[in-house]
OpenMM code with the backbone's topology and positions (N, CA, C; nanometers):
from openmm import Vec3, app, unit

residues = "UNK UNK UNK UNK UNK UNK UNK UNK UNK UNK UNK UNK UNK UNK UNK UNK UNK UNK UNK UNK UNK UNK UNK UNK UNK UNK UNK UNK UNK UNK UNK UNK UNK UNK UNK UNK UNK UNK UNK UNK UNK UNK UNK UNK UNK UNK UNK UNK UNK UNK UNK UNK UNK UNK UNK UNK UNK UNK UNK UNK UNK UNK UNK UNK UNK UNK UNK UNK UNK UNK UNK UNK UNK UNK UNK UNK UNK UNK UNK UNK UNK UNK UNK UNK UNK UNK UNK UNK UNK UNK UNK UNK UNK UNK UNK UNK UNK UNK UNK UNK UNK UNK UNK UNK UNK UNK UNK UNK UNK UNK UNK UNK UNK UNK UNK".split()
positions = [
    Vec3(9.2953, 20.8529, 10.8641),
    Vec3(9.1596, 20.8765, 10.9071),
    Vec3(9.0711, 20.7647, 10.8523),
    Vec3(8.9828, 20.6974, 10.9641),
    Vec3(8.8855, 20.6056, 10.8959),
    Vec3(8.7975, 20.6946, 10.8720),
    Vec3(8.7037, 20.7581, 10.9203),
    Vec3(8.5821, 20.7755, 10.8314),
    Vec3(8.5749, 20.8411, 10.7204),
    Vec3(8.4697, 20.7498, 10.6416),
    Vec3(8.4592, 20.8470, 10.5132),
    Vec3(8.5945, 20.7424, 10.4080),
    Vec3(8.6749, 20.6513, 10.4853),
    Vec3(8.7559, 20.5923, 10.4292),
    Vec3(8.7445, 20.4414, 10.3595),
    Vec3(8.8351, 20.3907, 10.2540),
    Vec3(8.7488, 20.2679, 10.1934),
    Vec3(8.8490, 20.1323, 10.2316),
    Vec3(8.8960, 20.1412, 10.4130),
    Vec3(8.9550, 20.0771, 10.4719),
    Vec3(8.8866, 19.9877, 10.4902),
    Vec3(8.8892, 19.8552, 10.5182),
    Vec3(8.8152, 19.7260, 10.5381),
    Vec3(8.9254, 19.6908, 10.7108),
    Vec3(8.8611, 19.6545, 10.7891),
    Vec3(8.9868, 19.5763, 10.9472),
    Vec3(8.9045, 19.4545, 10.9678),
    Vec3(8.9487, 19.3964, 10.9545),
    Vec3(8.9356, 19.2273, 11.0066),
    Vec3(8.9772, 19.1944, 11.1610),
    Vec3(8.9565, 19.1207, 11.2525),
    Vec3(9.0100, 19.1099, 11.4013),
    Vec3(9.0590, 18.9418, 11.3611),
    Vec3(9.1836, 18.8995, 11.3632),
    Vec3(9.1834, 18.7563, 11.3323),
    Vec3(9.2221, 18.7028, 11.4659),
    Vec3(9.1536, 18.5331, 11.4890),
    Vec3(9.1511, 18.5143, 11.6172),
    Vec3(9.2778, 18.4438, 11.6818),
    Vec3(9.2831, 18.4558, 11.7966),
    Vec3(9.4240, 18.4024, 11.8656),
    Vec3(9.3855, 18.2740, 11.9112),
    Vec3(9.4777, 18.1843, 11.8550),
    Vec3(9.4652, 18.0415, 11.8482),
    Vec3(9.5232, 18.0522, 12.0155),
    Vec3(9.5857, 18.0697, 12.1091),
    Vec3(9.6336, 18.0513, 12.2638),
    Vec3(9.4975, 18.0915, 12.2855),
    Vec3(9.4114, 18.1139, 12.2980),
    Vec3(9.2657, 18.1805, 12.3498),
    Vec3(9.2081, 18.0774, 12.3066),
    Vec3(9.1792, 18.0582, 12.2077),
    Vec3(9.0801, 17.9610, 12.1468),
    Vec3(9.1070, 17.8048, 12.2406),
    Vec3(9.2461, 17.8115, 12.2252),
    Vec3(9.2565, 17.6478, 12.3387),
    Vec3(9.2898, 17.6982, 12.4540),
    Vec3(9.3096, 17.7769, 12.5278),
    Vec3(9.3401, 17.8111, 12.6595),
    Vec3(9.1785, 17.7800, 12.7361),
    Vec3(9.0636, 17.8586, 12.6339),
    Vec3(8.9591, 17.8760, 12.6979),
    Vec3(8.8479, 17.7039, 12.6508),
    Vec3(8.9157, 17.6247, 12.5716),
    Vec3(8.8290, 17.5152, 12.5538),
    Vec3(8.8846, 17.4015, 12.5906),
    Vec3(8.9865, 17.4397, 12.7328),
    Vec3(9.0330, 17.3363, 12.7838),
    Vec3(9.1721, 17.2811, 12.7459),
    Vec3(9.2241, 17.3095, 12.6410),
    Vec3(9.3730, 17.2284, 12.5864),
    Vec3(9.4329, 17.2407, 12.6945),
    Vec3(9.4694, 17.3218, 12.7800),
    Vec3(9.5620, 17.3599, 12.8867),
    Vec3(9.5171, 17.3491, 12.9987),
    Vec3(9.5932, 17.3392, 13.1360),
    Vec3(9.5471, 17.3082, 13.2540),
    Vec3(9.5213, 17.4436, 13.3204),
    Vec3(9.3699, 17.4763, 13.2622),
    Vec3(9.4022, 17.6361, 13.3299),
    Vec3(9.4640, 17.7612, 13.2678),
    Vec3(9.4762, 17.7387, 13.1571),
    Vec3(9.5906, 17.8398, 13.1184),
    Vec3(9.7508, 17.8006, 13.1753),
    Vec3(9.7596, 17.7442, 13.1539),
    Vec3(9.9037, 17.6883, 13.2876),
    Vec3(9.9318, 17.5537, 13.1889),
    Vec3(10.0918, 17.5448, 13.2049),
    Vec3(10.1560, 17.4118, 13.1335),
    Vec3(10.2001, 17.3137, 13.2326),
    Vec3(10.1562, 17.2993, 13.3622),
    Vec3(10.1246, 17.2592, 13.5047),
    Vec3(10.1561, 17.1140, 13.4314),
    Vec3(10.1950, 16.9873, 13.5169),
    Vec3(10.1827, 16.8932, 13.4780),
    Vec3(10.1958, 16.8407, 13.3350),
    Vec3(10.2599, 16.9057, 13.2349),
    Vec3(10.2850, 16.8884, 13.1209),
    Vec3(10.4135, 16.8423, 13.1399),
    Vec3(10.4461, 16.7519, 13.0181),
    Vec3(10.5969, 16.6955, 12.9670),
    Vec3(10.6233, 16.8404, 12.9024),
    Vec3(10.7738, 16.7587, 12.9026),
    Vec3(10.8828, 16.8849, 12.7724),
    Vec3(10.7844, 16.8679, 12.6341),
    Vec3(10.7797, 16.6906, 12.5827),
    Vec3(10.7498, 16.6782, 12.4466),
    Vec3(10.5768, 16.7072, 12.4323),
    Vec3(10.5177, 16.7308, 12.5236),
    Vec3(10.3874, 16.7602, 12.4924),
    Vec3(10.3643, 16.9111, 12.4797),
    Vec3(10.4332, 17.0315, 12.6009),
    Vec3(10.5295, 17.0791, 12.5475),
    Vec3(10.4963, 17.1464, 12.4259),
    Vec3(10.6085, 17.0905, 12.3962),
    Vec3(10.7019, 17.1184, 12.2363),
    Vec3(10.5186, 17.1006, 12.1106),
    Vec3(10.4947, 16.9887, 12.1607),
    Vec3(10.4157, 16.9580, 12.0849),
    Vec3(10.2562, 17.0507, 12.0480),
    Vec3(10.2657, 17.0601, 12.1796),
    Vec3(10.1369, 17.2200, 12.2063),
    Vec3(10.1703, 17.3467, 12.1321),
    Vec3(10.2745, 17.3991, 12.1815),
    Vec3(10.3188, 17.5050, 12.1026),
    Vec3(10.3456, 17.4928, 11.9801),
    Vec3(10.4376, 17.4030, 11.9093),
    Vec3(10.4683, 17.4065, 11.7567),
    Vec3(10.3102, 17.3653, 11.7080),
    Vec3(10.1959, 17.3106, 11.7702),
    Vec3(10.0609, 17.3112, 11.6562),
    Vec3(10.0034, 17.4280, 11.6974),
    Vec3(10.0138, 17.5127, 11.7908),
    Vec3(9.9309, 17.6372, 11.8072),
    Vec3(9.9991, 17.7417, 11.6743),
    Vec3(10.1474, 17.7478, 11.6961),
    Vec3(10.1590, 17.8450, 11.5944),
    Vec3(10.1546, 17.7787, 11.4788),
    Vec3(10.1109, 17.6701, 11.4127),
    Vec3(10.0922, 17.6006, 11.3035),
    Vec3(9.9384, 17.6548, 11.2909),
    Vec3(9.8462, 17.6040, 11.3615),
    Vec3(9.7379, 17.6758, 11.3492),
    Vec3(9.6898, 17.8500, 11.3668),
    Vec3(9.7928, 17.9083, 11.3967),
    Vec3(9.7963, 18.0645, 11.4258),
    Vec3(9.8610, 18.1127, 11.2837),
    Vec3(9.9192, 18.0512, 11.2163),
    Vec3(9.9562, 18.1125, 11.1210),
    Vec3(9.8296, 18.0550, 10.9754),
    Vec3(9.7722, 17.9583, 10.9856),
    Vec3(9.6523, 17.9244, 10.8917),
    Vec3(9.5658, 17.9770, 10.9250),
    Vec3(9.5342, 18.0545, 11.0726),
    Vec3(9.4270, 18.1533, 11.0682),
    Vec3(9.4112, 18.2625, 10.9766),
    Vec3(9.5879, 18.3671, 11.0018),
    Vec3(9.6176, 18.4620, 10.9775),
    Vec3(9.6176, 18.4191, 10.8301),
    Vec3(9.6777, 18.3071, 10.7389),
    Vec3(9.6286, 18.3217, 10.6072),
    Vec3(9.4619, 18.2840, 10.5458),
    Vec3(9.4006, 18.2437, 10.5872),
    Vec3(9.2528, 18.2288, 10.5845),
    Vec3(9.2124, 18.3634, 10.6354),
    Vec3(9.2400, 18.4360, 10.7261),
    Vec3(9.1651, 18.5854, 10.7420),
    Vec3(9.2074, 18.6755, 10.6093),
    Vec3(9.3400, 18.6571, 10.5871),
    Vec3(9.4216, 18.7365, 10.4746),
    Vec3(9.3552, 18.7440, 10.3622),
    Vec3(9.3171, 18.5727, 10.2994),
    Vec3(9.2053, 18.5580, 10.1746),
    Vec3(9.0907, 18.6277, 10.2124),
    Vec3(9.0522, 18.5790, 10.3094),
    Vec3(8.8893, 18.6470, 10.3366),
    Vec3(8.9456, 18.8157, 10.3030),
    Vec3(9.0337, 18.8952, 10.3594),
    Vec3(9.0320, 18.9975, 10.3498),
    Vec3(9.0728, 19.0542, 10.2133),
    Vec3(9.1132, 18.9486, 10.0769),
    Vec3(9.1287, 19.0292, 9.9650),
    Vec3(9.0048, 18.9903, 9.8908),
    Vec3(8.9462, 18.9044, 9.9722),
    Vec3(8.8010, 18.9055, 9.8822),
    Vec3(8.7316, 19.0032, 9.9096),
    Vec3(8.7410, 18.9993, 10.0090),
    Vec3(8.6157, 19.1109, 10.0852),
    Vec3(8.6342, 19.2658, 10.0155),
    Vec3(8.7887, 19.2855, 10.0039),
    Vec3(8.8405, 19.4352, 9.9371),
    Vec3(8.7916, 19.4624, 9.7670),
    Vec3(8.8189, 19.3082, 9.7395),
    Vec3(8.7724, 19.3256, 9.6063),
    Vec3(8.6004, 19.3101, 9.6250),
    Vec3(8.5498, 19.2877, 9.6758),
    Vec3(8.3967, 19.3078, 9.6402),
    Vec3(8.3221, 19.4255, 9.6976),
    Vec3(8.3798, 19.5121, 9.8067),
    Vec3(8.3487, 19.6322, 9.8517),
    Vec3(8.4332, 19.7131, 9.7584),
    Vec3(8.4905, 19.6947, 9.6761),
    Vec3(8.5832, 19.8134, 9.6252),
    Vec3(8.6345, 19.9026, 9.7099),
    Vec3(8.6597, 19.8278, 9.8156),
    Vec3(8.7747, 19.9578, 9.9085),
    Vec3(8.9139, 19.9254, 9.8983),
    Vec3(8.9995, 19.9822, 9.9109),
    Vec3(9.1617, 20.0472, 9.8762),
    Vec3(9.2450, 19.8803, 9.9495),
    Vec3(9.2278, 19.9241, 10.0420),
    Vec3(9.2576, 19.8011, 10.1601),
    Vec3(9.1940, 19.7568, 10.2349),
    Vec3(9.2708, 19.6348, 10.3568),
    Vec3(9.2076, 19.5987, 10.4423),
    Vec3(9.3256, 19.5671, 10.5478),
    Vec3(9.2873, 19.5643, 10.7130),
    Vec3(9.3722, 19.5809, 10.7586),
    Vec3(9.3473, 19.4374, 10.8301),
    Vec3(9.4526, 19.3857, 10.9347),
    Vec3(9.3912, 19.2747, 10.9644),
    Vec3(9.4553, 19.2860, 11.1244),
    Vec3(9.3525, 19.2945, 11.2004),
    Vec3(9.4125, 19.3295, 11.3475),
    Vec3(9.4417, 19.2456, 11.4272),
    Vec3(9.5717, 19.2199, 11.5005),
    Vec3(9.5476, 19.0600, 11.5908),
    Vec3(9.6342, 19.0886, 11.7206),
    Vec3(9.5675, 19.0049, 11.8031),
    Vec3(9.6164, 19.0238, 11.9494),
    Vec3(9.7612, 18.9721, 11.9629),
    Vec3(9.7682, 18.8628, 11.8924),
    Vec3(9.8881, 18.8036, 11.8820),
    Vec3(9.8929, 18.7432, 11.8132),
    Vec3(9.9768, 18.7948, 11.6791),
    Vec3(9.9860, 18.7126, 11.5651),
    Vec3(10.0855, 18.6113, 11.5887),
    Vec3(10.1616, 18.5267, 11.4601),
    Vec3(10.2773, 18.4507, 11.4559),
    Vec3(10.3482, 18.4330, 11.4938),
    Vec3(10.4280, 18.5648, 11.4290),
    Vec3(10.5818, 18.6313, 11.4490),
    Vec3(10.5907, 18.6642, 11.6820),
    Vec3(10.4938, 18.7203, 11.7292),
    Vec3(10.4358, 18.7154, 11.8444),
    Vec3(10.4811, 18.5942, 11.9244),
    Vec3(10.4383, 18.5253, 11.8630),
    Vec3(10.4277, 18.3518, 11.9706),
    Vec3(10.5518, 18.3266, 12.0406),
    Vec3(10.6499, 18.3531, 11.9978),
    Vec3(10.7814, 18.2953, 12.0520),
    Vec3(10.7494, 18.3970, 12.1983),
    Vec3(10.7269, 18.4637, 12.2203),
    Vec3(10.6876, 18.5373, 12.3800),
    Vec3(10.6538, 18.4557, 12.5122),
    Vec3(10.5734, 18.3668, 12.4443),
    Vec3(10.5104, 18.2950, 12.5539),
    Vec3(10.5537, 18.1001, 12.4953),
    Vec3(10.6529, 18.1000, 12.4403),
    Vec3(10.7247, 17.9376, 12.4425),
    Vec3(10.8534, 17.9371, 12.5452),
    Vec3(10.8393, 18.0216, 12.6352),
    Vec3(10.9474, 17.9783, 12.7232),
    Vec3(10.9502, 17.8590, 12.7682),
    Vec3(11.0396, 17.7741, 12.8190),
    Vec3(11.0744, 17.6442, 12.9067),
    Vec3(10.9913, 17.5943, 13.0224),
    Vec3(10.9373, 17.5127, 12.9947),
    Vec3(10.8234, 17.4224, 13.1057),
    Vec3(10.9331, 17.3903, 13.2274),
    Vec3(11.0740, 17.3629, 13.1970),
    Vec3(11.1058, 17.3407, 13.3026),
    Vec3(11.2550, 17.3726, 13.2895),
    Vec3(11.3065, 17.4379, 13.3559),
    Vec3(11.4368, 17.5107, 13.3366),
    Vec3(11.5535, 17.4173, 13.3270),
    Vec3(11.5562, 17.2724, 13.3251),
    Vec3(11.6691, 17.2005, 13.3289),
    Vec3(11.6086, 17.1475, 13.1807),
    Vec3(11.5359, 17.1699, 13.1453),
    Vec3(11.4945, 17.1150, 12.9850),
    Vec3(11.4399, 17.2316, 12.9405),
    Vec3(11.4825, 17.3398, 12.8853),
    Vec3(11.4326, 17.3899, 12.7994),
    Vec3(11.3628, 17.3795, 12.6707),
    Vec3(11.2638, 17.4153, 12.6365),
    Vec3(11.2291, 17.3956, 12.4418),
    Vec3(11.2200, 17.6035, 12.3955),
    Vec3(11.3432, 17.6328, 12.3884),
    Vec3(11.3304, 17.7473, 12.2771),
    Vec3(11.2557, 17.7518, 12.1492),
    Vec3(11.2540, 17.8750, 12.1445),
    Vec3(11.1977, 17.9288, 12.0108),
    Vec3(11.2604, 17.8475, 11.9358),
    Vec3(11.3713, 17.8786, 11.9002),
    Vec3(11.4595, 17.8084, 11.7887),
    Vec3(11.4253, 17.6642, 11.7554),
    Vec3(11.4161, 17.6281, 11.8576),
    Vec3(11.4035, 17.4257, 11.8884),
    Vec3(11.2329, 17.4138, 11.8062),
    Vec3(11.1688, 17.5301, 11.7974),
    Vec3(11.0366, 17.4890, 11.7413),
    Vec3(11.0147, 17.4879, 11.6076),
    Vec3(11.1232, 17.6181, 11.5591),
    Vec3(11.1131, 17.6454, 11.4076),
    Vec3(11.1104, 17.5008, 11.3221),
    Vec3(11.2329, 17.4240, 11.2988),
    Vec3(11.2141, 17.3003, 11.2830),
    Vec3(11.1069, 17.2005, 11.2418),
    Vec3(10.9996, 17.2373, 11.3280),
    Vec3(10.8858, 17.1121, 11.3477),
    Vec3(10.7638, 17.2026, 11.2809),
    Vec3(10.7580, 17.3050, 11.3570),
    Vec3(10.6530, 17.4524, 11.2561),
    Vec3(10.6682, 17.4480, 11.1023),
    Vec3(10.8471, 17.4429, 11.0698),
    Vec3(10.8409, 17.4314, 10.9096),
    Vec3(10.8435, 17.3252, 10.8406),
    Vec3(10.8314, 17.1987, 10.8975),
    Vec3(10.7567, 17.0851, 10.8705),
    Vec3(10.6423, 17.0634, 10.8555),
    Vec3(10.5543, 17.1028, 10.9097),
    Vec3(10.4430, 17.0961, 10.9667),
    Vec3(10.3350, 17.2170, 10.8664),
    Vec3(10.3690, 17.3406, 10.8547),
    Vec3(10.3475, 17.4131, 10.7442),
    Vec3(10.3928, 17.3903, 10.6315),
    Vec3(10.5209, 17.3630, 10.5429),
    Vec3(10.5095, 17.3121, 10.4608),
    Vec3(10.6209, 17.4256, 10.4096),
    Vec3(10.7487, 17.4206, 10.3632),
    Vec3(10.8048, 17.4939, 10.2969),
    Vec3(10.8024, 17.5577, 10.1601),
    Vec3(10.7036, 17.5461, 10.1117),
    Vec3(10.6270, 17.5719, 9.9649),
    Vec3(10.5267, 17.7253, 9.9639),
    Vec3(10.4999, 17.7315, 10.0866),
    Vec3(10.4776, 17.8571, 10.1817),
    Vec3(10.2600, 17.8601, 10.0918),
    Vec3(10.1920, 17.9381, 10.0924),
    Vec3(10.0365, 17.9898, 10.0598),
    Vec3(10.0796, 17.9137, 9.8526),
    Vec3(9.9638, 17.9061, 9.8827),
    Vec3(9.9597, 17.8443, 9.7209),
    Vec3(9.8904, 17.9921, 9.6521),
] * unit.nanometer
topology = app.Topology()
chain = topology.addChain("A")
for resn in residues:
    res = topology.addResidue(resn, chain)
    for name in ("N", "CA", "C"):
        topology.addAtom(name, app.Element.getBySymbol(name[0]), res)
């Protein structure tokens, strides 16, 4: 039960929205895209989808500790773990899988993981 409860919910934002709607994409559509641009779109979206979700995370243990409420929840349309849903293959004789992205994502984030 929320009310009356010392729950904190955060909405953290979906990085595919944020560039779908400010143009990165043709339309929402990977239309006229290479494989490696591609590859390259997706492995920085979930690079940046996952520094959202830890920047909302801080915001949300600050916020818990200065309201003195219990928790906080953090709600998202499509988090991280999510993304591999929509990296299917631009073009079916070249695929770029999920798998093929991990690679460049954990480069790119940094294997040392939140400081």
């Amino acid at each position: 039960e929320w009310s009356g409860s010392r729950y904190l919910a955060f909405a953290v934002p979906e990085v595919a929205t944020i560039l779908f709607g400010l143009g990165a994409m043709n339309h929402g559509t990977f239309v006229d895209f290479e494989v490696a641009e591609y590859r390259a779109f997706a492995t920085q979206a979930e690079v940046l989808q996952i520094a959202l979700e830890e920047l909302w995370a801080r915001g949300a243990e600050a916020a818990v500790r200065r309201a003195g409420a219990e928790r906080a929840v953090l709600l998202a349309d499509r988090d991280a773990v999510d993304f591999k849903a929509w990296t299917g293959p631009v073009d079916p004789t070249q695929p770029v899988k999920w798998s093929d992205l991990l690679p460049d994502i954990g480069r790119d984030v940094g294997e040392r993981g939140p400081p």
